[in-house]
N, C-alpha and C positions, 0 to 999 in steps of 0.2 A: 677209875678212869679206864676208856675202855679204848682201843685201835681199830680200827676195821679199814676196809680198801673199797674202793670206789670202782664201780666195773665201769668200762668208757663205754657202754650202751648204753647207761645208766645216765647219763650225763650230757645232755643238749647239745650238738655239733657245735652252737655257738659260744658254750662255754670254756670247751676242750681248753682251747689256745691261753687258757691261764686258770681256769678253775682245778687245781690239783689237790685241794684238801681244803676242809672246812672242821671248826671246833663248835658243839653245842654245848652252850655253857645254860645252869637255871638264870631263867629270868630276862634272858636278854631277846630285844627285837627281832631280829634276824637270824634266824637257823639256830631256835633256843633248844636245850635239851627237853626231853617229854618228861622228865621228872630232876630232882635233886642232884645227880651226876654227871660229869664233863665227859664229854662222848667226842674221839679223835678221830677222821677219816680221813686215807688218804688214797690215792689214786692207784688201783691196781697196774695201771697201763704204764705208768714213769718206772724206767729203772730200779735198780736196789739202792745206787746211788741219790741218786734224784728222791727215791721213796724215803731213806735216813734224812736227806734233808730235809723233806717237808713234814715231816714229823715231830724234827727236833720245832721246826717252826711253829707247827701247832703245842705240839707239847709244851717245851722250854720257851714257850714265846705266848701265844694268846692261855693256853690253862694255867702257866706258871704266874701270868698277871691275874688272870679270875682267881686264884687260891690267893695273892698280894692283896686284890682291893675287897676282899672278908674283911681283915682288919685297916686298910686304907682304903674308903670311899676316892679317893681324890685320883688313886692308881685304874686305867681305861687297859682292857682287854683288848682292843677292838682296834683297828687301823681307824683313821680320821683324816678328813683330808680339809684343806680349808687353804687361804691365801698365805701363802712363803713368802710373798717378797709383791713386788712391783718392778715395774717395766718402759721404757720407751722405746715408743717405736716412730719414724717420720713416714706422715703421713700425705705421699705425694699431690693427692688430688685436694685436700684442703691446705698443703703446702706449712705444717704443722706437725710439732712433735706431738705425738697422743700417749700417753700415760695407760699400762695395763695390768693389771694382775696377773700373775704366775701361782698358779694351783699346786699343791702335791701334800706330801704325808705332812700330819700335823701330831701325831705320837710319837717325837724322835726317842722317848726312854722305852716303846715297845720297838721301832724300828732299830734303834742301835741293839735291843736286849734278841732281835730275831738275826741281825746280820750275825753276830756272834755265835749264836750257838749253831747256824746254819755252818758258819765257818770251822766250828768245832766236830759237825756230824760228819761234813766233807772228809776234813784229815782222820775221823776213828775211821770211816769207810775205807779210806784210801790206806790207812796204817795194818789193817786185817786183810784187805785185798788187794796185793801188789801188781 
């Protein structure tokens, strides 16, 4: 597994405002590795602090699920998003409540398995540099 940093020229102005790191894993649709190994980058431009955290993200969070779903097909590397919930809203001009969908992450055992370790990189950061 490899590390590397992202130069922010590197990196579409419109991406900046949230793209801080990406994992290539084999085989996968989007941002796949060019061969057999998980390849981590993360954004030269973010902090040291910011920079542990999104690493642990990548790392302990999307490669540590790619190395799980080898032996569990059914374990997902990858964020996904899909309908959480539903919704009403009153809808003054047809004088009716209307019914809606509410979007967001739909991986909560990679999103809780990224909150944690994200939380754990923060305090070793913050434990070594007072």
């Amino acid at each position: 597994m490899a590390v590397s940093f992202l130069r922010k020229e590197a990196i579409p102005k419109i991406l900046i405002i949230f793209f801080y790191g990406v994992t290539n894993m084999p085989g996968m649709e989007h941002d796949p590795s060019p061969n057999e190994n998980v390849y981590i980058f993360t954004a030269s431009f973010l902090d040291e602090k910011t920079q542990a955290r999104n690493t642990a993200h990548e790392g302990y969070g999307h490669a540590y699920f790619f190395e799980l779903s080898k032996s569990n097909p059914s374990i997902n590397p990858n964020h996904t998003k899909g309908v959480v919930g539903t919704g009403v809203e009153y809808d003054p001009d047809l004088k009716i409540n209307v019914p809606y969908f509410i979007f967001g992450q739909t991986n909560t055992a990679l999103e809780n398995q990224i909150k944690k370790v994200e939380k754990q990189a923060i305090k070793n950061y913050e434990d070594r540099n007072p």
